[in-house]
N, C-alpha and C positions, 0 to 999 in steps of 0.2 A: 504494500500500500504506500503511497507517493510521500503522504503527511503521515507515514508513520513516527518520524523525530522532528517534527514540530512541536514545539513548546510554547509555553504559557505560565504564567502564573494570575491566578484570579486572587485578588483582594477584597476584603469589604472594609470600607470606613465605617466609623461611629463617630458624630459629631454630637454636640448637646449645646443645644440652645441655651446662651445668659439672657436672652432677654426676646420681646417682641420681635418681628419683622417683617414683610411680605416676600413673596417669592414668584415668580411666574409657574402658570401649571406644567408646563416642563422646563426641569429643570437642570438640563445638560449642556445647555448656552450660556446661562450663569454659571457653571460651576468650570465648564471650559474657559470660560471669560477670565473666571478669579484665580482659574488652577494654573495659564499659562501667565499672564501676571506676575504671581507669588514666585516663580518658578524663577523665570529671568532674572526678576529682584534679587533672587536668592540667591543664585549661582552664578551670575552675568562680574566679570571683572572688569568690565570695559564700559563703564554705568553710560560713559558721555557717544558710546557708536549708536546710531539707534537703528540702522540696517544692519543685518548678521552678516550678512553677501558681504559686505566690505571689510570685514574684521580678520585678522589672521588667526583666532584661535577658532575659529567655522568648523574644522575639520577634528578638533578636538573638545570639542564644547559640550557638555550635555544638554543645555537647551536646546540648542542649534540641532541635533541631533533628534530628540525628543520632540520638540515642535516644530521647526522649521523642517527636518528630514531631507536635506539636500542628497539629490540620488548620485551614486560614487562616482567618480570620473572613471570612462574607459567602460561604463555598463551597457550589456551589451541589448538590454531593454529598457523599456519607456522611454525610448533616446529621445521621443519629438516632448518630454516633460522634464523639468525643473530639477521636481521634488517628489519624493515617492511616499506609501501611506505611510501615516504615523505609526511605531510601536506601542501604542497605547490604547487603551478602546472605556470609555465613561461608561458607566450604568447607572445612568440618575433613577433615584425613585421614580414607581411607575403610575403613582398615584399623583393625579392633578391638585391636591391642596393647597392655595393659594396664598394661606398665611399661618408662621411655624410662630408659636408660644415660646417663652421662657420656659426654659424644664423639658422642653420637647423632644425627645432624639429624630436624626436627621440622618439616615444609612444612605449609603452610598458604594457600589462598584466600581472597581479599576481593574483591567486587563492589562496586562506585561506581557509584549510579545517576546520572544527573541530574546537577543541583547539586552533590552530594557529592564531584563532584569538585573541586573549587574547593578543598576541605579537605582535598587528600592530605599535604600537611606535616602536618595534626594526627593523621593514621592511621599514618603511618611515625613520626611521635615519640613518639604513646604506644604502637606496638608495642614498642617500643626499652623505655619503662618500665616495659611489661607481661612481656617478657623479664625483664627485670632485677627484676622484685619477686619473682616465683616464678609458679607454674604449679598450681593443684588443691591441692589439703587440706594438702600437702607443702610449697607454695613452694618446686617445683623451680626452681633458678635458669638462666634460656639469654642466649645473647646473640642478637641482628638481627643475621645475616648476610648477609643483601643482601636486598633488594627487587626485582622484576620486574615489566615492565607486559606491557598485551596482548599486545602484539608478540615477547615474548621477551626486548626488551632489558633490561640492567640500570640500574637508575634510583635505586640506593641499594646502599652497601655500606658496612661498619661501619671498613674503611679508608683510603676520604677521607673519609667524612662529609657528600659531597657529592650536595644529591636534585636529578636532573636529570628535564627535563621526560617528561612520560607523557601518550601520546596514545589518547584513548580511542574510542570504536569505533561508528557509527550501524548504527540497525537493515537498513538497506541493507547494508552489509557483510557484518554475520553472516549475513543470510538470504541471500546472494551468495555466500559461502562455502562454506553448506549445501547451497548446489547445488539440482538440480530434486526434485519430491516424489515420493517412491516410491509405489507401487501398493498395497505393503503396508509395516509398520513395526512393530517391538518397543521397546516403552517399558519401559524398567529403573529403578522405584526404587531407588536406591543411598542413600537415607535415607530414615525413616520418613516416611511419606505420611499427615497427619491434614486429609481434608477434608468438610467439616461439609453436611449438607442436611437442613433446616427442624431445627436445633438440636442435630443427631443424629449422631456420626462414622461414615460410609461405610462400609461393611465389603466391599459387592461392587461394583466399579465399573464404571463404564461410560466409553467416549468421551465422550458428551456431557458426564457430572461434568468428567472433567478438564480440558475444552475449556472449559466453561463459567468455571471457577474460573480458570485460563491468562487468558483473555479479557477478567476484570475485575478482575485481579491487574495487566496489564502496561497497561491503560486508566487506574487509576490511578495507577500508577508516574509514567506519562507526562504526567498534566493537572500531578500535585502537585510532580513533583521534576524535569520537563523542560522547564515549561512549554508546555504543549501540549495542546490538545483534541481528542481522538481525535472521528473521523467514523466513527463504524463503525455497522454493521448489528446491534446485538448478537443482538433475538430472530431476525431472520433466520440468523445463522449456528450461535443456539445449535442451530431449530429442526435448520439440514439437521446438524450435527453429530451426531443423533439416527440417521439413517442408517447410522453408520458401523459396521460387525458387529464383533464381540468374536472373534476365530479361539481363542487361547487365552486363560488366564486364569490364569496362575502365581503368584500374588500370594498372601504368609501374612502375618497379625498377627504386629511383631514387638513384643514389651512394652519398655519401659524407662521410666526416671523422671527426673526431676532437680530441687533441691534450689533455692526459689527463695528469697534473701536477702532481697528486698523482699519478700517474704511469708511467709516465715517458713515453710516446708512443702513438702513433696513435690508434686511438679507431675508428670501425666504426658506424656510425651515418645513416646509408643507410636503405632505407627502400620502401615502398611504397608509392603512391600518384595515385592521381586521383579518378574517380568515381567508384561505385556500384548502382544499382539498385534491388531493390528486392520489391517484392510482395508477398500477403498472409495475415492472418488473424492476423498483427502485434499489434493490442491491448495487447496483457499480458506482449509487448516487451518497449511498446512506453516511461514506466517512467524510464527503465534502460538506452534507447535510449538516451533521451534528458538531464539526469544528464550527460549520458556519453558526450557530448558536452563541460560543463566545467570542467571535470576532465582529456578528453584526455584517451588513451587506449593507451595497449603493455608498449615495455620497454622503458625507458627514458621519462618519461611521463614528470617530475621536470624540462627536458633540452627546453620542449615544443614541442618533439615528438607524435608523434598520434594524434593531435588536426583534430578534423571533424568539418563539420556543414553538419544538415541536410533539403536537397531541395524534401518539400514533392509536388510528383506529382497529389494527390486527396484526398479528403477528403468524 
């Protein structure tokens, strides 16, 4: 299997509310907003450059790397692009709740592709200064509660102050996990879903879109932040993915916006949600399937866009 040594590590935060503040009903544009922010602040040594492109420590910077993701020089893909995905993937609450109390806890996920994990001291210290500066328009103030790795254990808590080691997860595991492939299965967008064919956002979908974009979303996760060159078959498996039938099709436009700092303007964040259903002989699909679960699909995936889970109907 191609993503058999793909890795990950899945995190969850705990934050806790000091006091009042509002928030937007999703919440992965504010916390992208305030998590790349804190992050530069923290780690940037060159306060007065405010392009990364122009700086000479680019190439070894962890923000630069983490947010910005300049693709390596001499790569022998995405050449007609910049910069390639981020190693990081948000999981904002999935609940729209629009204003968090004093005393409130405030969870949150974070995905470490690759490499990225290498950097988890610099994701647990500036969650801590991203707590502490404030949170959305408000600067609600919370504190880091403790940290969690994949496994469930605790790997940080704001009363020793102590971050113990977090073991992160190969793609053999999760898809070992997930178990054998069903006959049939229901995909849930549980954040909007914006994915693009020939310059255009999707409105009706199909298996093979999602397959297709799955397929060359976790091929390059894998060459650029695992190091790793995936062997796959891509147009053979885009073609038989083409086969797979659509049984239902629950799926509505949900609108939303967000406000982007580096450019000064409303950006849309709108997408799809809700169910698919589809059947057919999904085994040769099942291990792209279920990575794609924590990596999220389409664009804004970093914002915590695209995130599915999937409700398999048989086995």
């Amino acid at each position: 299997m191609s993503f058999a040594d793909f890795s990950l590590l899945s995190l969850d935060f705990l934050l806790f509310a000091q006091e009042d503040f509002p928030l937007p009903s999703f919440k992965g544009s504010t916390l992208r907003g305030a998590f790349g922010y804190a992050f530069k602040k923290a780690v940037c040594i060159t306060r007065h450059q405010p392009q990364c492109e122009n700086c000479i420590l680019t190439a070894n910077c962890a923000y630069s790397y983490i947010f910005e993701t300049p693709r390596p020089a001499g790569a022998e893909v995405m050449r007609k692009y910049e910069k390639v995905p981020h190693p990081f993937i948000l999981r904002p609450p999935l609940n729209s709740e629009r204003f968090i109390k004093a005393g409130q806890e405030l969870p949150f996920g974070l995905v470490l592709i690759g490499r990225a994990r290498d950097y988890l001291p610099y994701f647990v210290l500036v969650m801590e200064e991203l707590a502490a500066r404030g949170l959305g328009r408000e600067r609600g103030k919370c504190i880091l509660q403790q940290v969690s790795g994949s496994r469930g254990g605790v790997i940080y808590d704001r009363e020793n102050r102590e971050l113990l080691p977090a073991h992160g997860e190969t793609g053999t595991d999760l898809i070992s996990r997930a178990g054998n492939s069903p006959d049939q299965l229901t995909i849930e967008f549980q954040t909007p879903l914006r994915l693009v064919r020939e310059r255009k956002i999707i409105r009706k979908l199909t298996f093979q879109d999602i397959y297709r974009s799955l397929l060359r979303r976790l091929a390059i996760l894998q060459r650029f932040h695992c190091d790793l060159t995936p062997e796959i078959d891509f147009l053979g498996l885009i073609d038989q993915a083409a086969a797979i039938t659509t049984v239902t099709n629950e799926t509505y436009w949900q609108e939303s916006r967000r406000y982007s700092t580096r450019q000064k303007t409303n950006m849309s964040t709108s997408g799809l949600v809700g169910r698919l259903t589809f059947s057919g002989d999904l085994k040769p699909f099942w291990p792209v399937l279920v990575l794609g679960t924590y990596v999220n699909v389409g664009k804004n995936t970093s914002f915590g866009l695209g995130r599915y889970r999937i409700i398999e109907e048989n086995k």
